[in-house]
matplotlib code that plots the C-alpha trace (Angstrom):
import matplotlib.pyplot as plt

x = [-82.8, -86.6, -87.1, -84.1, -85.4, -88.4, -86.5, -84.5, -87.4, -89.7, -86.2, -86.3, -90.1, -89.9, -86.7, -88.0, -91.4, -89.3, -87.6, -90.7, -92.4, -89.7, -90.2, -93.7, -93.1, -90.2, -92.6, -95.7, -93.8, -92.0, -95.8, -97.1, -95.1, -96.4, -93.9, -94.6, -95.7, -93.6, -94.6, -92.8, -94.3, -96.1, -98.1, -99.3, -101.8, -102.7, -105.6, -103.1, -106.5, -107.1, -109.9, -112.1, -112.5, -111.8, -110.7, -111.0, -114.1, -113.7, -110.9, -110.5, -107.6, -108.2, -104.9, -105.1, -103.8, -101.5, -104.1, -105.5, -108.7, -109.2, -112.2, -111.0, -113.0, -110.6, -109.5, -111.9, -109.3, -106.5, -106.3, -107.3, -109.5, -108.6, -111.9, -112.5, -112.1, -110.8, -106.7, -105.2, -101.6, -99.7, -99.8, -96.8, -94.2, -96.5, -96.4, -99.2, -100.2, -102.8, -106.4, -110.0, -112.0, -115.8, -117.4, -120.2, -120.3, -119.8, -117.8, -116.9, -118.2, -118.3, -116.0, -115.0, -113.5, -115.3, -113.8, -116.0, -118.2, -120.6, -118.5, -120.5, -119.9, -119.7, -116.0, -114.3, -112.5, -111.6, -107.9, -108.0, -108.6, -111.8, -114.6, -114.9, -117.9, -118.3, -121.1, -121.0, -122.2, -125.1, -127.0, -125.0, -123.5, -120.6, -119.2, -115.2, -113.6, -110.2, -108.6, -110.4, -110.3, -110.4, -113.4, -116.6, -118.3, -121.6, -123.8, -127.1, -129.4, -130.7, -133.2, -132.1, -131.4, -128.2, -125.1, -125.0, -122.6, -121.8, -122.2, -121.3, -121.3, -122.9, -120.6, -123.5, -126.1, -124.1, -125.7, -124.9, -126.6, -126.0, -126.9, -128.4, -127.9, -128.7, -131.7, -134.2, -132.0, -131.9, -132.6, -135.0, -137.4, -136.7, -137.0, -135.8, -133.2, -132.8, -131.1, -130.8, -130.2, -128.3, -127.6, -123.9, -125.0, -127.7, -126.9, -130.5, -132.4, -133.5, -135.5, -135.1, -136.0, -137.2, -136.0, -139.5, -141.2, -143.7, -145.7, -143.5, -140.3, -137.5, -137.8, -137.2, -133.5, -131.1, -128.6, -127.4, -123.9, -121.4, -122.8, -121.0, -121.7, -121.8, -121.3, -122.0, -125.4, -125.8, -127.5, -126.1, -125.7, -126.1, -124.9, -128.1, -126.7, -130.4, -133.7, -137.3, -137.4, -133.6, -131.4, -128.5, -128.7, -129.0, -128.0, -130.2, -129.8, -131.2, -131.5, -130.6, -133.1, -136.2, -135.0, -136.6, -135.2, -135.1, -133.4, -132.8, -130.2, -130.0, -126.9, -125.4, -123.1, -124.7, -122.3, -121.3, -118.5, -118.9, -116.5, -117.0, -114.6, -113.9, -116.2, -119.0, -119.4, -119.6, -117.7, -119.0, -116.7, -117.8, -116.7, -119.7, -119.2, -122.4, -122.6, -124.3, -126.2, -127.8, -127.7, -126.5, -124.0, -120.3, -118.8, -118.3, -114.8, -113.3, -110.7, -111.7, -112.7, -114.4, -114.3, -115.9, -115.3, -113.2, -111.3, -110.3, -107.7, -107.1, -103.8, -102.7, -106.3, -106.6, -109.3, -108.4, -110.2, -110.2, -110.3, -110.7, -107.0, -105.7, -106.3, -106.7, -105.8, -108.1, -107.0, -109.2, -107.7, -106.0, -102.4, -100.2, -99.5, -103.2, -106.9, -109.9, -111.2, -108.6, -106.8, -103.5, -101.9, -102.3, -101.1, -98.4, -99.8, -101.6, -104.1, -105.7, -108.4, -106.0, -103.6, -104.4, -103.8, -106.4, -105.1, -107.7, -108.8, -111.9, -111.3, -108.6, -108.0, -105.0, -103.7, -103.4, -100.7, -97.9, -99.8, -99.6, -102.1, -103.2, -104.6, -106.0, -105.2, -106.4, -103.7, -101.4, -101.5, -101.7, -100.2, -99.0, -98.0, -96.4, -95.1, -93.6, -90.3, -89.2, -91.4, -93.8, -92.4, -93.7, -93.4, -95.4, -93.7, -96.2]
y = [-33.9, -34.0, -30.1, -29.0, -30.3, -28.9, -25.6, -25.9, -26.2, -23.8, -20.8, -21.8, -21.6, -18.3, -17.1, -18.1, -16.6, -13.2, -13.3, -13.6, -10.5, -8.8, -9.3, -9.1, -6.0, -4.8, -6.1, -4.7, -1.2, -1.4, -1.7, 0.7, 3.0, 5.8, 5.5, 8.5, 7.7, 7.7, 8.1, 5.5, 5.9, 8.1, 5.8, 7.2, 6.1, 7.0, 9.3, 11.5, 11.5, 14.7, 17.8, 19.0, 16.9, 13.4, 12.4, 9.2, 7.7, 4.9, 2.8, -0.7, -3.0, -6.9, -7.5, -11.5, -11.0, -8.1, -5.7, -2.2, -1.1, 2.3, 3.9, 5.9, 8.9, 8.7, 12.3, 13.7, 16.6, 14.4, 13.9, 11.3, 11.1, 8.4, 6.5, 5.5, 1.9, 1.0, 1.2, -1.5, -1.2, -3.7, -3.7, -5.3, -3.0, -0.1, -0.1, 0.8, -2.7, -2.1, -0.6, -2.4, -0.9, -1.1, -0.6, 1.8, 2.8, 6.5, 6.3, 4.6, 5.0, 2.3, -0.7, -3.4, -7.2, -11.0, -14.6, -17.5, -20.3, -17.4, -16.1, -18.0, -15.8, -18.3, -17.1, -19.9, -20.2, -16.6, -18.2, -17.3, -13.5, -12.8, -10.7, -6.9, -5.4, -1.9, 0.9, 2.7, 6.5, 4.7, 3.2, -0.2, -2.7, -4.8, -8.0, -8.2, -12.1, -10.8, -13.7, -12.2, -8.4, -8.1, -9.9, -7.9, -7.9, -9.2, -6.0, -5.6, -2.6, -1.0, 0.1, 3.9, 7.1, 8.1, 6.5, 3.2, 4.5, 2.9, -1.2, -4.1, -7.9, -10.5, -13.5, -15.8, -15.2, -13.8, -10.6, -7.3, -3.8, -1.6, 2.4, 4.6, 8.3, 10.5, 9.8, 12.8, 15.2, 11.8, 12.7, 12.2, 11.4, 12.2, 10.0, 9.2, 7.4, 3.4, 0.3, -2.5, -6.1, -8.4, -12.1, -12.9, -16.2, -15.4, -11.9, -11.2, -8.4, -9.6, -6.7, -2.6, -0.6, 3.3, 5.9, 8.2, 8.3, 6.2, 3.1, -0.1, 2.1, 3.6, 7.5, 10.4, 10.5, 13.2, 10.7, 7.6, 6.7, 3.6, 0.3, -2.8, -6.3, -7.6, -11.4, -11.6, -9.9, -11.6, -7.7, -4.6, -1.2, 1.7, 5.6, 7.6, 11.7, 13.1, 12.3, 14.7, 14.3, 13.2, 15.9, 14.4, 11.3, 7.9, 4.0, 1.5, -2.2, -3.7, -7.6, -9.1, -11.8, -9.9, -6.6, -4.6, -2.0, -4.1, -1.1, 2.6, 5.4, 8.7, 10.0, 13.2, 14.8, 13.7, 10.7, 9.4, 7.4, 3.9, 1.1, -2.1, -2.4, -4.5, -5.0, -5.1, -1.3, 0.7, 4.3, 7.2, 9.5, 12.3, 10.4, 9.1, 5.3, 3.1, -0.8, -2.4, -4.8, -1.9, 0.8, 3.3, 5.8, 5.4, 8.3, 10.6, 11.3, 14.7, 15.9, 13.5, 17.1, 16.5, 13.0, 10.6, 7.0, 5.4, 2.2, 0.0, -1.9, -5.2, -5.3, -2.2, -1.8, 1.4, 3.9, 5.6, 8.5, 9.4, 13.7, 16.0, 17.3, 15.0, 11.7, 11.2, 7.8, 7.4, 4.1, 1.2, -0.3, 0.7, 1.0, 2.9, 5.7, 6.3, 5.6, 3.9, 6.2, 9.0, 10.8, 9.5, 11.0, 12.6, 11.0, 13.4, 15.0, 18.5, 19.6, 22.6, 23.4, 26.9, 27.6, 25.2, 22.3, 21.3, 18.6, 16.9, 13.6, 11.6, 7.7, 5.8, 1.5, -0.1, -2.9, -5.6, -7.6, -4.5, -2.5, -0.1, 2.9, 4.3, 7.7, 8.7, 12.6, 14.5, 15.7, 14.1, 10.3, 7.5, 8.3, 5.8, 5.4, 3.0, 3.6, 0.2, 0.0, -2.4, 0.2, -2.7, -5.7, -8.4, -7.1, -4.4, -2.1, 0.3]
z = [-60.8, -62.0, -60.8, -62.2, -65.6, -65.1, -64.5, -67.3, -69.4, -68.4, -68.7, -72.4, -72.6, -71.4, -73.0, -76.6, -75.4, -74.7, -78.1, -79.7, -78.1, -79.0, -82.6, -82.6, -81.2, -83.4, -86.4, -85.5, -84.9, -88.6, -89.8, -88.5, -89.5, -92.3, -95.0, -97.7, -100.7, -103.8, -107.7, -109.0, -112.8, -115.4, -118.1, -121.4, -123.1, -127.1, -126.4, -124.0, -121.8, -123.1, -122.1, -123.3, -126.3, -124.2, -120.6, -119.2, -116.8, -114.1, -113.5, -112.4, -111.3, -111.7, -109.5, -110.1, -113.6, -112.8, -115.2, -114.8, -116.9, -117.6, -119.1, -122.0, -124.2, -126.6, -128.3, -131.2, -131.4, -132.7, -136.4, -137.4, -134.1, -131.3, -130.9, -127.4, -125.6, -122.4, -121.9, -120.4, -118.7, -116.7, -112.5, -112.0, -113.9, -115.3, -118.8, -121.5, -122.9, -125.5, -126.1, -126.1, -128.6, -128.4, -132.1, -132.3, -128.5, -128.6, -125.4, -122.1, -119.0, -116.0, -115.8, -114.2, -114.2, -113.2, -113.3, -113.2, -115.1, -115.9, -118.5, -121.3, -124.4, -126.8, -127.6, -125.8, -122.6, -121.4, -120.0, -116.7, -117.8, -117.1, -118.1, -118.9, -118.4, -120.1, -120.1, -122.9, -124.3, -126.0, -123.3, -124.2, -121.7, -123.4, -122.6, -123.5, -123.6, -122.0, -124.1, -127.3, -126.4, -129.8, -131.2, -131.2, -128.1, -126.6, -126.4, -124.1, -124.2, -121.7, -122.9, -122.0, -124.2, -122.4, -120.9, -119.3, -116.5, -113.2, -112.4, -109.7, -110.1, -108.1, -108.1, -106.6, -109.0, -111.8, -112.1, -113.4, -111.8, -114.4, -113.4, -116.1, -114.1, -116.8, -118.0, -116.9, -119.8, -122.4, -125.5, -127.8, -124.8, -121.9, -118.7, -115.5, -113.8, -113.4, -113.0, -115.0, -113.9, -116.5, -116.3, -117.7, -118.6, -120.8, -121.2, -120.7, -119.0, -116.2, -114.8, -113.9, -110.3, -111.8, -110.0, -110.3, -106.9, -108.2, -106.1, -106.1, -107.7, -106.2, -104.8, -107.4, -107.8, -108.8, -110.4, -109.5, -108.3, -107.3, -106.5, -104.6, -103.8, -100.2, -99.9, -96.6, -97.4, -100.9, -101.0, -103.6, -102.1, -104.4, -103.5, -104.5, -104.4, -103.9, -104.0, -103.8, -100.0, -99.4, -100.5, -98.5, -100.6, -99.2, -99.5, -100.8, -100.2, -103.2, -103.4, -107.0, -107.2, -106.2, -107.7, -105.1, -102.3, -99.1, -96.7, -97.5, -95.1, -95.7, -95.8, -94.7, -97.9, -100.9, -102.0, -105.2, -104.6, -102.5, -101.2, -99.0, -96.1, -93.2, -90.8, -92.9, -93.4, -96.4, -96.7, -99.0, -101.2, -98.6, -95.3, -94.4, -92.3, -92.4, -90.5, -93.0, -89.9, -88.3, -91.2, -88.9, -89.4, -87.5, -88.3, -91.0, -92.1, -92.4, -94.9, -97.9, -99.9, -103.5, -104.2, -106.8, -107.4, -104.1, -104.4, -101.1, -101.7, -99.4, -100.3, -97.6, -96.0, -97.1, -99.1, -102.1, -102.5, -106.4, -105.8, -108.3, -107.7, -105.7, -104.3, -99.9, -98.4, -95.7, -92.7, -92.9, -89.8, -86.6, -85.8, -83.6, -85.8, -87.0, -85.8, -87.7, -90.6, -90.4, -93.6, -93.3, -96.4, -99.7, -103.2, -104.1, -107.3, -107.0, -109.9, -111.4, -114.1, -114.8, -116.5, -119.5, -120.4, -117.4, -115.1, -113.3, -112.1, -110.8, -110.4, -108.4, -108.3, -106.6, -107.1, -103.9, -104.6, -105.5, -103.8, -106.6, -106.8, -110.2, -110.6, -114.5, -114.0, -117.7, -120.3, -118.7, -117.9, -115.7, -112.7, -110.6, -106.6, -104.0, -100.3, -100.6, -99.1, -102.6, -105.0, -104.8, -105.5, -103.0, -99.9, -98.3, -96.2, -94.8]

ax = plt.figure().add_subplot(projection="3d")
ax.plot(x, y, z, "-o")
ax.set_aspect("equal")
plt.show()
């Protein structure tokens, strides 16, 4: 009687056992399936992102309030002329919202979004909305109360003569790295490329690394690209797109609280572009894979073509590659139907400098929780992409 208990038992064991594999397995094919991607809006914004005489810079998607940020040059051919400021248009059903302008800044360059007890601004409580962190024309960094986008912002020099262009945040010691690229042509004097570190409590300077060559400074730079945050690291990393005896470019791991390049790697294709993924590795706009433990290259990826800023976007696990016409998706994990680091499709939008009106682009940011991609694509608008099987609404079926 006991054994055929047992028996009994251990057929249903193995029977609901069966009927799971079987829809693991019937999951796990769905998933990895490559469903094409749609364009499932066109956004316009007042400036009509026009070129020449405008365009639009970096973009950036803050997903926990459903937000996307877009860096805006505003349109000096209009009449009367659209100043610039940063657009801001809705995630969840993509829609223009409204327009941040920043007084006296010339024009917007690098963006992005924080939460957290740093945001001391002494204009209240930001309401769960954050931080916006702008670099503008003139040399400026701005700080933007999202529940006050309206109120005039905190401004801290650089100290620079040109534009205040590409930043990260450190959560942990509340730091900005702001990147002033441009410097070497600034006018009245010119000088040469640096980096700025600001505390967003004090909104303070807090110190600089000069990229001259000199003793104690970083090497003489060409420019100065995207930077990200590592957590794990607690370190920055900073795309570099040449130096005097790198003409490849390289990655510098800077530290925060000493302000000093700790590592260095020379890259292979000059990058400007940089993204964190999983596994603790960084990927370049031009393919290159780097571990971040050993500072070795992986791999380079082939296929990406002109690219600037790159977004990856934990929502899908996927790289966003934001190309001058058009915009390459690149794997950040395995499945069936495609391997580690691999192009695995193309935003559907083709661009072209001729005939006029050009229609270009630069930047890309998706949102993680639609899974939404938005591509800023001049004289035209914000364009925006899913290959959600519900166009994005909840459920993600690559």
């Amino acid at each position: 009687m006991k054994l055929k208990k047992r028996f009994a038992i251990l057929m249903l064991v193995l029977a609901v056992l069966t009927v799971f594999a079987a829809t693991y397995a019937a999951y796990a094919d769905s998933t990895d399936k490559l469903i094409p991607y749609k364009q499932i809006a066109m956004v316009t914004v007042p400036s009509g992102l026009v070129f020449p005489g405008g365009g639009s810079d970096i973009a950036w998607t803050d997903s926990s309030t459903d937000r996307f940020y877009l860096a805006d040059r505003g349109n000096s051919n209009a009449n009367p002329p659209v100043p610039p400021g940063v657009d801001v248009i809705s995630t969840k059903h993509p829609q223009f919202l409204f327009e941040i302008p920043l007084p006296n800044s010339g024009g917007t360059n690098g963006i992005l979004v924080f939460h957290g007890s740093s945001d001391n601004n002494d204009q209240g409580d930001d309401n769960g909305l954050g931080t916006l962190v702008v670099g503008g024309t003139d040399s400026n960094t701005y700080f933007v109360n999202l529940s006050h986008p309206f109120a005039t912002p905190i401004t801290v020099s650089t100290g620079g003569k040109a534009r205040a262009d590409e930043l990260g945040y450190d959560p942990i010691d509340q730091i900005i790295l702001m990147a002033n690229p441009d410097e070497a042509a600034a006018k009245p004097t010119a000088g040469v490329p640096f980096i700025t570190f600001i505390s967003t409590v004090t909104h303070t300077v807090l110190g600089k690394i000069i990229y001259d060559g000199a003793s104690g400074d970083g090497p003489a730079a060409t420019g100065i690209e995207q930077p990200v945050w590592d957590g794990l690291t607690g370190k920055f990393y900073l795309t570099i797109p040449g130096t005097k005896t790198r003409p490849n470019g390289e990655i510098d791991e800077i530290s925060p609280t000493t302000r000093a390049i700790t590592r260095s790697f020379a890259t292979t294709c000059s990058p400007a572009g940089l993204a964190l993924i999983p596994g603790q590795r960084l990927i370049t706009s031009c393919g290159d894979v780097v571990d971040i433990s050993s500072f070795t290259l992986v791999t380079t990826v082939t296929g990406i073509g002109p690219a600037d800023e790159i977004w990856y976007n934990s929502g899908d696990e996927r790289v966003y590659f934001g190309g001058i016409f058009g915009t390459p998706v690149v794997n950040g994990v395995a499945t069936a139907a495609a391997p580690f680091y691999s192009v695995i499709a193309t935003l559907p939008w083709t661009g072209h400098f001729t005939p006029a009106p050009a229609q270009f682009s630069h930047s890309v940011a998706a949102d993680s929780v639609y899974n939404h991609s938005f591509v800023p694509v001049s004289n035209l608008g914000v364009l925006v992409f899913t290959d959600d099987n519900d166009f994005g609404n909840g459920q993600n079926g690559q």
